[in-house]
N, C-alpha and C positions, 0 to 999 in steps of 0.2 A: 352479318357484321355487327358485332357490340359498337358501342357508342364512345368505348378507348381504345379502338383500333387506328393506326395512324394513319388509316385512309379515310377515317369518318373523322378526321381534323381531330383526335384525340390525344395522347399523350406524343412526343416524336421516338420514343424507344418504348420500351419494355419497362413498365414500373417494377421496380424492383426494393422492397422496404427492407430496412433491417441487413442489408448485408454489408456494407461496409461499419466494419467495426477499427473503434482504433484503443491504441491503452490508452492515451492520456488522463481520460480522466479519473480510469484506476491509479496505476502509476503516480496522482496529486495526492489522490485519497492515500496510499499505501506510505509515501512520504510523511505526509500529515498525522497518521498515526503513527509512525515510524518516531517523529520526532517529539511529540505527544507520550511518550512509552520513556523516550529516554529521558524527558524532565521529569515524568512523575519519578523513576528513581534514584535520580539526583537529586531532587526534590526529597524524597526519603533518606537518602545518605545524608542532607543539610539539615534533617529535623532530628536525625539522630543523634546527632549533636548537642541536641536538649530536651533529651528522651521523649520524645514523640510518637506518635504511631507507624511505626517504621514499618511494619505487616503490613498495611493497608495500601502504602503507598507501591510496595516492592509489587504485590498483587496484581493493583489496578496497571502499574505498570507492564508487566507480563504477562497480563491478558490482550492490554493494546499491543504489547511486541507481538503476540501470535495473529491478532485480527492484519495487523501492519505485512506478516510473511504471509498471511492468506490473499492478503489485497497484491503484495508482489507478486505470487506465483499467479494468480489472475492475469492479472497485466504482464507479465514474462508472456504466459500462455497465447493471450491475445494478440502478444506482439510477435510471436512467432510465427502463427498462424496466418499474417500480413505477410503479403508475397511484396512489398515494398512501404520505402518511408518510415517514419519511427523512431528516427535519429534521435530528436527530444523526449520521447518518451524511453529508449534507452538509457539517457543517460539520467532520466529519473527513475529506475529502475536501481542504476547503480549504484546511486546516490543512495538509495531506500539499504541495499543493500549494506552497505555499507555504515550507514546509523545502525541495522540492528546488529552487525558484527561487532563494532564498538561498544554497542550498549552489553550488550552477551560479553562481551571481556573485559566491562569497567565494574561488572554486577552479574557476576557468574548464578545462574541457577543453583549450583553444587559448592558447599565451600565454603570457604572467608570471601565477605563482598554479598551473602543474601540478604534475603530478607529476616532474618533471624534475631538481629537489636545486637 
């Protein structure tokens, strides 16, 4: 008998580390740069205004858009992979979604609206 067995007064079940996973705290992070992506290029579009470095801004923005859809499709993943619960971090998922759809059609990648001045 080991010493966390539950008959030598050790744990009362099965230690079990690491498996309950949840999104949330993806899902904050994937928001948070989600809306982070779309001030820097709004923030670009208002400097353009008084020819500023519009490149740099459009940039760092579309890098944190793609870190933002990597941090959703995490947190999508994880929360799929929950056999329940997740209401809240659904609809921060949706949410996320939702900023980078917007920001992608206020500041197309292709087009009138880049980074280009």
């Amino acid at each position: 008998m080991s010493a966390i067995s539950p008959t030598a007064g050790g744990f009362p079940r099965p230690a079990r580390a690491g498996t309950k996973h949840d999104a949330w705290p993806l899902a904050v992070v994937a928001i948070v740069v989600a809306a982070a992506a779309a001030g820097a290029m709004q923030t670009g579009s208002w400097v353009n205004a008084v020819d500023g470095p519009v490149e740099l801004f459009f940039v760092v923005g579309m890098v944190l858009l793609v870190w933002a859809a990597i941090a959703c499709v995490g947190a999508l993943i994880v929360l799929l992979r929950r056999r329940r619960g997740g209401g809240a971090s659904a609809a921060v998922i949706g949410a996320t979604i939702a900023i980078i759809a917007a920001t992608l059609t206020v500041h197309p990648i292709i087009g009138s609206g880049t980074g280009s001045g």
